[in-house]
Each structure stands twice: as structure tokens, then as C-alpha cells.
C-alpha positions, 0 to 999 in steps of 0.5 A: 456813859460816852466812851472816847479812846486815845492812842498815843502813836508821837514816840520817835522810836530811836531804837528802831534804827528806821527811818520809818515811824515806829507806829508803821512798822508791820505785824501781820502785814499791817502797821501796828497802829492799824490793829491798835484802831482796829481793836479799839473800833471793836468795842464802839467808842463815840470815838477815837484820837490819835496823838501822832508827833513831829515828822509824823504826817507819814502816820495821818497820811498812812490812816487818812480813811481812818474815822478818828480825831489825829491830834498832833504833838509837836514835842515829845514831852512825855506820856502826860504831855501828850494827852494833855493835847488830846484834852480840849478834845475829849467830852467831860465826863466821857468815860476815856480809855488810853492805849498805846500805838506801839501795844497792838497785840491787846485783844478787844475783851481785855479792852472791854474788861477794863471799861467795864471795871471802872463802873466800880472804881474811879480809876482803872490800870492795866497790870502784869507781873514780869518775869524781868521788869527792866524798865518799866513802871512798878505798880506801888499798892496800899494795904488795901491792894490798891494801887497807891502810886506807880514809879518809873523804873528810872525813878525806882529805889532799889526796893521799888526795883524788886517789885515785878508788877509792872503798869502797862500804860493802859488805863480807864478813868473819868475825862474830867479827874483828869483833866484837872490833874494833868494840868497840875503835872510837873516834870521833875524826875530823871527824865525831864518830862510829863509823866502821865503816871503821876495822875495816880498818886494825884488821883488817891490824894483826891480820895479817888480809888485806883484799881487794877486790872492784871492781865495773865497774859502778859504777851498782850501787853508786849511793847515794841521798841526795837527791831528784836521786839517786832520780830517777838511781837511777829510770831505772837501775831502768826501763833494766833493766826495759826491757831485761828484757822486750826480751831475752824478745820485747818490742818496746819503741817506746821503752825509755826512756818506759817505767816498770815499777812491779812485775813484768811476765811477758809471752808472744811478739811482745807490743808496748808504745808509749811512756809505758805505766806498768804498776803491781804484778804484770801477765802478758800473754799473747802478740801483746798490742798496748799503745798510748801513755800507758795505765796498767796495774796488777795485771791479766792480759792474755791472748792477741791484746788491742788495747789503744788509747791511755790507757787505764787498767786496774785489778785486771782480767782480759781474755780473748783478743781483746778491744780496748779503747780509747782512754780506757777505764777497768777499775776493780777486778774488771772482767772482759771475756770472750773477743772483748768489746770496750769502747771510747772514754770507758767506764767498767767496775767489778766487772763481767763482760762476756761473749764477744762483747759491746761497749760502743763509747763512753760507757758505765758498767757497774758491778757487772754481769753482761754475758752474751754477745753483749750490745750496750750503746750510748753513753751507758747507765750502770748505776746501781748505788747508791743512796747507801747499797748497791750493787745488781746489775745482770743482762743476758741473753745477746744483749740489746740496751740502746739508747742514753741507756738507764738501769738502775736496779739492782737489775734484771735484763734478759732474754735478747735483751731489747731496751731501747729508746732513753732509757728508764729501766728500774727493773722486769726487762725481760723476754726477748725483748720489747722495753721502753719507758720513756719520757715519750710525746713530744708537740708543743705546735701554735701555740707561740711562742718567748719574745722579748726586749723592745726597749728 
């Protein structure tokens, strides 16, 4: 049987205090309607519809490479309403799966659990029992443990409000029942409007029995509707994550101050100290040593890297035994060849460093290209632009750059060139010879340091 899978993403999400769609905000780095179509790809649906609702564009703007059907809502008219609109949509007879865009912490074998269950029911819901139900439906079963109707919590009697098993939204069943019954939804309850649980009660009228699905692991099913909720949802996301890359070697000095915003692939024996933030797509290679309060985002760090505390890295690729650190800085396209070393307060930018070389302390190479064996001392910088363009800067295999060193680009410095301390270099320096380009120090004899009068 076809399946076809609708996320429900119109809510305004008031109680966000945001003026951002609520399905936007982030969890792990990513907007929490992305691990919601990210989950429901997983199982291979003929295909998926997104609902999003009135001043949603951001929301198809946002996913405009994604492969689903984006069906709008122009008024929020509750849960039934909503997929009222999808329907014209959906195959008959499709095997339909319904998730929420503000439930992104379902993993794909729950999801797989449910399709299969409706093979032996007409009508598959997703339960749990909540230590503190407040506000959310109650499931309402029959004697034979059947879900007879589920009770929106504002709808509740006293009784029904004791019930702990709560409906979690999610549900399985045949496109065509519901069709028909939504067609016959009305909105008389508290909230005035289309409640896409009423299909239940409809549905055992019709002699269609509705099953459920508890779920033990009720934070799959948390709900985000507030900013307190994001930051619960968060740390649920960062505990997998974490828990994620110890189960494949990685010793993690603390799980819990770890974020992963992304993906992390990472080889044997690699070690993470507390408070690293690695962004987007990030691969280590193995024996990679991560110290405290780096941030790491889009990079590939290969084989026996050191990398020293606070250190941030970019859109980078570092090579097998480099050290790096503290407080180094690779911004974009920053490349360190095999062995090379940066360290405290350098800056590296669209650049290449070859094997062997190093920058230990208080450096800027900028759109450079570093050969091998190269030592670059404190306080040199590249100066690559000239308000306008950027310029390239080329240094020799084995050249020497002495400290307080200014290379004005664009310029190119030999191989096993040595460049003088402070001096400032706008023409190539030739290989092999030793470049000077400094003031001639002189000493003024006799001189008097001015005083200041008495008065």
C-alpha cells in the first residue's frame, strides 16, 4: 500500500514570543520542521505534504529544495481543517501518516512501528502516559482496551482529566475513511474549531477499530510551543548526539557541555573536552584531541590533530599532525598541510600552510600560500587588501619571515628567503638572500627628555 505522510507546520506559535515561525526555530542547528522531513524521508514515503499557514512563506522559502507537496492554510482552524486542505492532495486508498512540525524529536522506527501496526487495524494512534497531562487530549478506551474517543483537555470532564494517557497527535490510517470523515467535522466544542481528533469517535461509529501505539519514550513526543520548551527539546537532541558519538569511541569529558549543531563522523580514540560547539558537517579522523571551549564548524580534521583550547575553525581542512592553539582562528578556506603548526592569537583566512610550517603566536596569513617548512614569527601579518581587491601573497619553501614583518601583497617571498625583523616588504624577496626593509636605526647623542615646569 502507497504511503503518503502529512506535516502539519500552519501554528502561529504565539507563545513563542517570536516573530520567527515557530517550525523555524532551531534544534541542533537546524529548524525543527527540517528533522521532522528529515525523519519522515527516512522511511521512503511516495510522498510528503507540508501544511504551512498565513505568513508562513519564510517556512517554503526556508525548505525550497525540499522534495514535498507545501499546501497552504490560510486560516488556522484547527488540526482537522488543516488536513482538510492536504486531502484533494492525497491518493485514495494511500496508507497516510500525520506528524506534527513542532514534534522533531520522533525517530524513524517509531514512525515505522506505527505503519506497520495499521496492517492489523483500521486506525493507528500514537499514545503515552504523562507524569502531568495538562493540556493535552486523553485517550478514552472501550472494554476491549480500544481507543473509543479521545477528549481535548479543554473539552475534559473532571474524570476524563485523571486519565494520564495522552493522544500525541500522530496517527496512521486509511486515506479514503478519512476523507469522508472529515467532511463530517464540526466545530462545536470550547475552542471553536476543527478537531482532527473527532475522526476517532466517527471512526468506531463506522465499526473501524482504532488501536494504539504507546510510545515509553515520551520524550519523542515532546511538543514545542514556547521558548522553555525549545531549550527542554535542545538538550534531549544534544544527549543523543552525545551519546551518538560515544557508542562509536568518542571520549566525551563531559556529555552534557557538548552541543552538536550538525553532524559529526568521527574515527578511533578521538577525545572532546567540555563546552566544544561543532557546527554543520564536521569528520575527524582518528586520535583527534579537541580541547575545552573550541567551536568547529564545516571542517575536516584528520588523523593525530591537537587542538588546544578556544579555538575556532571555519570551513577548513587540517591535515594529519597539525597543533593548533589555544585561541587560533581558521576562517574560511584555511588549509594546514601535514605537521604544520599555528598557535596562540593567529588568524588564518583563505589560505595554505604548507608541511612542517608554523606560526606559533600573533600572526595574520590571509589569502596566502605558505610552502613547506616555512616559519612565520609573532606579530607578521599579510596585508592582502587595499580597501578595494584582495591580493596574494606567496612564500618559498623554507623561508624565514622575522618577527613584526609586513608583506604587502601582492608579493612573493623565495624559497629560503629570510626576511628580516620589522621590516616591511612591498617588492619580492628573492630566494636564498636575506631582505631588509627598515628605517636605519640612529641615535640622536646629547639628547634631553623634555620636563615639566614646576610651578
Amino acid at each position: 500500500m502507497t504511503l503518503e505522510i502529512i506535516i502539519l507546520a500552519a501554528g502561529q506559535g504565539t507563545r513563542m514570543r517570536s516573530a520567527k515561525a515557530k517550525v523555524l526555530h532551531e534544534i541542533g542547528g537546524q529548524p525543527m520542521l527540517s528533522h521532522v522531513i528529515d525523519t519522515a524521508q527516512s522511511i521512503q514515503p511516495a510522498r510528503i505534504h507540508v501544511v504551512y499557514g498565513s505568513g508562513g512563506d519564510t517556512v517554503k522559502e526556508h525548505f525550497q529544495d525540499a522534495n514535498v507537496n507545501w499546501v497552504h492554510q490560510a486560516e488556522q482552524l484547527g488540526t482537522g481543517h488543516a488536513v482538510q486542505q492536504v486531502m484533494p492532495h492525497v491518493a485514495d486508498g494511500a496508507n497516510l501518516l500525520i506528524l506534527y512540525g513542532d514534534v522533531p524529536l520522533l525517530r524513524s522506527e517509531v514512525l515505522e512501528k506505527i505503519v506497520d501496526a495499521r496492517s492489523d487495524a483500521g486506525f493507528i494512534v500514537l499514545t503515552a502516559n504523562m507524569t502531568d497531562p495538562s493540556g493535552l487530549g486523553r485517550i478514552i478506551r472501550d472494554t476491549s482496551d480500544n481507543i473509543e474517543r479521545i477528549v481535548e483537555h479543554k473539552d475534559a470532564s473532571d474524570e476524563e482529566l485523571g486519565i494520564t494517557e495522552i493522544n500525541t497527535g500522530v496517527i496512521c490510517v486509511n486515506s479514503a475513511k478519512l476523507k469522508d470523515w472529515l467532511v463530517r467535522l464540526n466545530n462545536d466544542n470550547a475552542q471553536g474549531e476543527y478537531y482532527l481528533t473527532d475522526c476517532v469517535e466517527m471512526a468506531t461509529r463506522d465499526g473501524v477499530v482504532v488501536k494504539p501505539t504507546m510510545i515509553d519514550d515520551t520524550e519523542q513526543v515532546l511538543g514545542i510551543n514556547s521558548k522553555s520548551e525549545l531549550a527542554v527539546a535542545e538538550r534531549v537532541h544534544q544527549r543523543r548526539q552525545a551519546e551518538n558519538l560515544m557508542q562509536h569511541g568518542v571520549t566525551l569529558r563531559d556529555p552534557a557541555r557538548l552541543d552538536v549543531r550538525g553532524e559529526c563522523h568521527a574515527g578511533q580514540d578521538c577525545e572532546i573536552d567540555i563546552n566544544v560547539v561543532l557546527h554543520g558537517t564536521i569528520k575527524l579522523g582518528d586520535r583527534v584531541s579537541i580541547g575545552p571551549n573550541c567551536v568547529i564548524k564545516n571542517s575536516v580534521i584528520e588523523n593525530d590533530v591537537v587542538i588546544h583550547a578556544n579555538s575556532f575553525i571555519e570551513d577548513s581542512h587540517i591535515a594529519s599532525g597539525c597543533i593548533i592553539g589555544p585561541f587560533a582562528r581558521f576562517r574560511p578556506n584555511a588549509k594546514l598541510e601535514k605537521n604544520a603548526r599555528v598557535g596562540n592569537f593567529v588568524e588564518i583566512k583563505n589560505s595554505t600552510l604548507g608541511e612542517g610550517s608554523k606560526a606559533n603566536h600573533l600572526a595574520y596569513v590571509g589569502d596566502s600560500t605558505v610552502g613547506k617548512n616555512v616559519n612565520i614569527g609573532a606579530g607578521v601579518i599579510t596585508c592582502n587588501y587595499d580597501g578595494v581587491n584582495k591580493h596574494k601573497t606567496n612564500i618559498g619553501d623554507g623561508a624565514f619571515i622575522g618577527t613584526n614583518s609586513a608583506l604587502i601583497a601582492p608579493v612573493t617571498i623565495g624559497k629560503d628567503a629570510y626576511v628580516a625583523a620589522g621590516s616591511t616588504i612591498n617588492r619580492d624577496a628573492p630566494a636564498g638572500e636575506m631582505s631588509i626593509a627598515r628605517a636605519r636605526q640612529t641615535t640622536v647623542k646629547g639628547w634631553r627628555r623634555a620636563k615639566k615646569s614646576e610651578k
